[in-house]
Structure formats: C-alpha cells, structure tokens
N, C-alpha and C positions, 0 to 999 in steps of 0.2 A: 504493500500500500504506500503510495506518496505520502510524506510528511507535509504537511501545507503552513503555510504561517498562524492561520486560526487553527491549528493542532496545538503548534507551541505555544501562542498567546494562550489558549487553552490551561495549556499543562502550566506554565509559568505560575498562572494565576490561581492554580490551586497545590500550586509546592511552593512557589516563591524561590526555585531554584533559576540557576543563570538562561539566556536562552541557550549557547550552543550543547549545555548540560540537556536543556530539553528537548532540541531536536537531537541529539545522541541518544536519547533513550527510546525516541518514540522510534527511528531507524532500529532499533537493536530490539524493539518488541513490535516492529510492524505495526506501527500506528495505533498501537494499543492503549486506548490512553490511563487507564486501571493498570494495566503493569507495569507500564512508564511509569507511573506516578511510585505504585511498589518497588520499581525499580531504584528510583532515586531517592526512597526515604531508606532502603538498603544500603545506598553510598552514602549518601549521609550520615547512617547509623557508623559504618566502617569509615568515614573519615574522622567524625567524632571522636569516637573511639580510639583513632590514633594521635588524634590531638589534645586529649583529655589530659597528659604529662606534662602537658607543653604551660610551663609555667604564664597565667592569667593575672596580671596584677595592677595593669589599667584597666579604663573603662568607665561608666558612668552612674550618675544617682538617678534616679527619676520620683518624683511623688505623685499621688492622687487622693484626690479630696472626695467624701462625699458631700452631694449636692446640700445639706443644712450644714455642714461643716465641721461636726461632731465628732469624725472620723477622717484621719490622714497615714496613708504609710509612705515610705523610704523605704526602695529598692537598688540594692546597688548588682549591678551586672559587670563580669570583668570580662577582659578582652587582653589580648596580647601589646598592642601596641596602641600607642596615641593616634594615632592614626586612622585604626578603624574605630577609634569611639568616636569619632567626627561621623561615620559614615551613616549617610541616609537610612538606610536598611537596620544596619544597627542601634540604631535609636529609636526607629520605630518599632522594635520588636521589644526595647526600654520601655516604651510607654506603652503597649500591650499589656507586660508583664504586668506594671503597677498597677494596671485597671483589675487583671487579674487578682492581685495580692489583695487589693480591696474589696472585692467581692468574698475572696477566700475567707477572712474573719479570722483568722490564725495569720502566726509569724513561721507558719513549716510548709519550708522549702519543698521537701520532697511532694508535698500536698498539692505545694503552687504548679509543682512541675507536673503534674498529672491534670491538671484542668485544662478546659477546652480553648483550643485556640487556632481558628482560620481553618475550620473543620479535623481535624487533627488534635494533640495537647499541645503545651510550651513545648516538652521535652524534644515533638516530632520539630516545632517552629524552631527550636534552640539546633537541632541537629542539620537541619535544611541551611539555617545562616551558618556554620558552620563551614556547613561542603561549597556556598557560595564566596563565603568572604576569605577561606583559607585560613583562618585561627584560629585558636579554642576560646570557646565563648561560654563563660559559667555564670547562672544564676547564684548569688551567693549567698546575701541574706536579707529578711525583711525587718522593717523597723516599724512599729507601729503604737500610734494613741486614740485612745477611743474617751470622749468626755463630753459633759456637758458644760462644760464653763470653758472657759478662751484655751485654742489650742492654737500655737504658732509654731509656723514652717518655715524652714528657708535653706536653700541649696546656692552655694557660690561655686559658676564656673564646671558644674554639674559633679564636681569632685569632694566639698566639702556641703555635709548640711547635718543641720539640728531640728529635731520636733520637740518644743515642749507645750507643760501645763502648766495654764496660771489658774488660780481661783482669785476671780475681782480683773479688773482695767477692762482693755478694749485689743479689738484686732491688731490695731496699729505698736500697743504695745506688747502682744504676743510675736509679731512678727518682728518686732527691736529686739528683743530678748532672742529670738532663736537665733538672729545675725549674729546677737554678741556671742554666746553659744557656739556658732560654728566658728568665729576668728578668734576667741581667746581661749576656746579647749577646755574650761575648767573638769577637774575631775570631781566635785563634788557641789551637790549643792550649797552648802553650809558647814559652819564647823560639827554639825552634832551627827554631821553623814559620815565624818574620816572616820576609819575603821581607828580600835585605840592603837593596834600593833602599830599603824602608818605614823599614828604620833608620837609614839614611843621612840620607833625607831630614828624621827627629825630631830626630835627632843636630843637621843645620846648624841647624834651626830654634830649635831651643835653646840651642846656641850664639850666635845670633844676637842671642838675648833677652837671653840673658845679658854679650854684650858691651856691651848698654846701659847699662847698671847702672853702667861706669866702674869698675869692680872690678878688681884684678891676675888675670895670666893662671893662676896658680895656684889659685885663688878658685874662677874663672871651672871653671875644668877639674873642682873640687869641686861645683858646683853643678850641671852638665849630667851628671856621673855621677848625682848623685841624685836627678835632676829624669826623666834618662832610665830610672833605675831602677822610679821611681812610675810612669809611662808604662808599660813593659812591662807592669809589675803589674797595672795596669786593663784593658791588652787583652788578657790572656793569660789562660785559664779556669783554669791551675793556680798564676796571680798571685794572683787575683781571691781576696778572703775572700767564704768560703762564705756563702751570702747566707740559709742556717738557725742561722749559729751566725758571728759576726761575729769570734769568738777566734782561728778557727783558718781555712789559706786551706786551697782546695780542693785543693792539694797534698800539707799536713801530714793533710788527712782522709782522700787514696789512701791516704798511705803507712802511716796509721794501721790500714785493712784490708787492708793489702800489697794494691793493686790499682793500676793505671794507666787512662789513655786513649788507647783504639785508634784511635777519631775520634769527629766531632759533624757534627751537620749543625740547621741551625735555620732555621725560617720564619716571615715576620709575611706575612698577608692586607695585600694589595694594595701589598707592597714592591716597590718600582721603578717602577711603575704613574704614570705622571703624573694626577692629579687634575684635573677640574673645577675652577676658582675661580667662583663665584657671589658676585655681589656682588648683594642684594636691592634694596637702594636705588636703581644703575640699572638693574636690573629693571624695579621700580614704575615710575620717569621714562622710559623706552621704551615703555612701557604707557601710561602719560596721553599721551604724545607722539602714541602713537600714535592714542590714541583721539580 
C-alpha cells in the first residue's frame, strides 16, 4: 500500500512521533496504521529504555491552578540538556503533565505516570518524546497545596519556584512571599521549625570559633548569642529581610497584613541530581589518542 501524507499526518497526530519516524513505520507495516502506531510506541519503549541511565538533570517546572484557586501543584520534568527544555514539544508535554498532577489529587508519580494522556498515558506521551527528541526525559516529582485561605505560586525562569500558605492578606501578598521563597531558599519557616540537633550543632560550632579568639568566657557567651542570632535570621523565611523591600523582614510585613505562614515548599531543577563533570581537554586527548 502507498504511504500518503494524510497517512502520516495521521499517524503523527496520534503518537506525536517525528514524520520521517512515521512514514518509516507505516512503509514497514504496509500502511497499517494500528501497527504503525504499535510499532512506534515499541521504539519508543526500546529507546527509552536505553536512555533511562542517561543522566537527567535539566529541565523545567510547570504549575496548575484550579479554577477557585484553592489548589496548585509544581511539577518538575528533567531533560538532559538546556536545550531541549527550551523545546516546543517538550514543554508542552510540561504542561500536560501539570494538568494531569492536578486532577490526580496525590503527589505519586508512578500514579501520574499511568493517567491518560493524548489517548494513550504520560508514561506512553513520556516515551514517544523520548524517541522524538533523542534524550531521557523523567517525570520527577510533584509538589503540591490544597487550602482554603491564600495560597501563592511562583516559578523564576521555569527552574526555580515556591508554593506557599498564608492564613490572613491577599493574592498579591501570597504571590510576594512565594518570590521571596524561591530567591532566598530559606530552610525553615521560623525559629521553632529548626530541628534542636541543627541548633545544637551551630551552637558548638560557634562556640568553637569563638573560643579561638582567646576572649573571656563572658565575651565569648556575647558573641555566639549574636552570631547565633544572625544565623537563625538567614535561614528562617520570617528572619530573612524581604528581598522586595530590604527595610523591613518578612515577618514585620505578615504582621503588617495581620497574616502568617501555614507552610512553603520550594524546588530548583535538577537539585540533588548528581551531575556529569566533562572535562573537554581530556576529551580532545582521548580522541587524538585514540585516533
């Protein structure tokens, strides 16, 4: 049977595979368009599969809102290089997923990956871009808040973003607060969140320091107070001066809207992810070597 272009247009649009991927299958199954399609969710399966090792540690964040507002997640997908998280295809299979995750009602992945997606699941839509784009492309993880009182989002540059909860203010200042959130990192909301070990442990460490100094113990006791006090302040988001208005911390700005924080939760693309080191230099010199 002739392959025709409304074959592949066909097939395209129900794999999202490349075209010459699709007239190569539809030739190799006789215009068949059900085993074409079988065909290429089998290559895809097998290129997936040999790209699943292929270290993933770019890539992008996407969110989704439900329509009253009440419910938002953060999905980060990783990708091999900067490059393809720029790429059309790839971003739109980003914001699929998030729609997914929100409808899911859970933060479990393996769950997301089984839901339906462009007739098929993510897991078949994750292995099709895959055999398309040539990388390994992993769903990673979900982040999510569900509330009835202010919940602010914010995503910088698609690589860094924060969700939190406030009880009390307004949109505008849920949405300040998740910016500050995503640029200053705090790891904690308050002083009564550090675990005691984390302060235990700053505590000896500072004292430590400060026993070098050769100072009286009295000194000494002045200095780890204040030294431990600046410490709190930097890892705590209600220590921290608001990082829009450097006068006042994000504390003195709750309580300026009588409002508090319920929680936070914050992601960077491809955090914890051990990296490739490439060194180009022996690169090249394994190359001449080799040649």
């Amino acid at each position: 049977m002739a392959v025709t272009a409304s074959m592949v247009k066909e097939l395209r649009e129900r794999t999202g595979a490349g075209m010459m991927e699709c007239k190569k299958a539809l030739v190799e199954t006789n215009g068949d368009l059900d085993a074409a399609a079988e065909h290429l969710r089998k290559s895809g399966l097998a290129q997936a599969d040999k790209k699943a090792s292929r270290i993933a540690a770019e890539g992008k964040l996407a969110l989704a809102a439900s329509a009253d507002g009440k419910e938002i997640v953060m999905v980060e997908v990783n990708c091999e290089t900067d490059f393809v998280a720029k790429d059309d295809s790839f971003l739109a299979f980003i914001d699929a997923v998030a729609n997914n995750a929100l409808n899911l009602g859970s933060t479990d992945v393996d769950a997301l990956m089984a839901t339906e997606l462009n007739g098929g699941s993510v897991e078949h839509a994750r292995q099709a871009l895959v055999s398309k784009i040539g990388e390994n492309v992993q769903v990673r993880r979900i982040s999510r808040l569900h509330s009835d009182d202010n919940i602010g989002a914010y995503v910088h540059g698609g690589r860094i973003g924060a969700l939190v909860e406030l009880e009390g203010g307004d949109a505008e200042l849920s949405h300040d607060v998740a910016m500050h959130v995503a640029a200053m990192n705090p790891e904690y909301i308050d002083v009564d969140n550090v675990p005691a070990d984390v302060l235990e442990r700053e505590k000896q460490f500072l004292i430590s320091q400060a026993q070098d100094s050769g100072k009286p113990a009295e000194i000494i006791e002045k200095m780890v107070t204040g030294r431990m006090r600046k410490h709190l302040s930097a890892i705590t988001l209600l220590g921290q001066d608001f990082v829009k208005d450097g006068d006042v911390t994000v504390a003195q700005l709750l309580k300026k809207h009588n409002a508090s924080v319920k929680g936070m939760t914050r992601l960077a693309v491809g955090e914890g992810i051990e990296k490739r080191q490439e060194n180009f230099a022996d690169e090249v010199m394994q190359q001449v070597k080799g040649g």
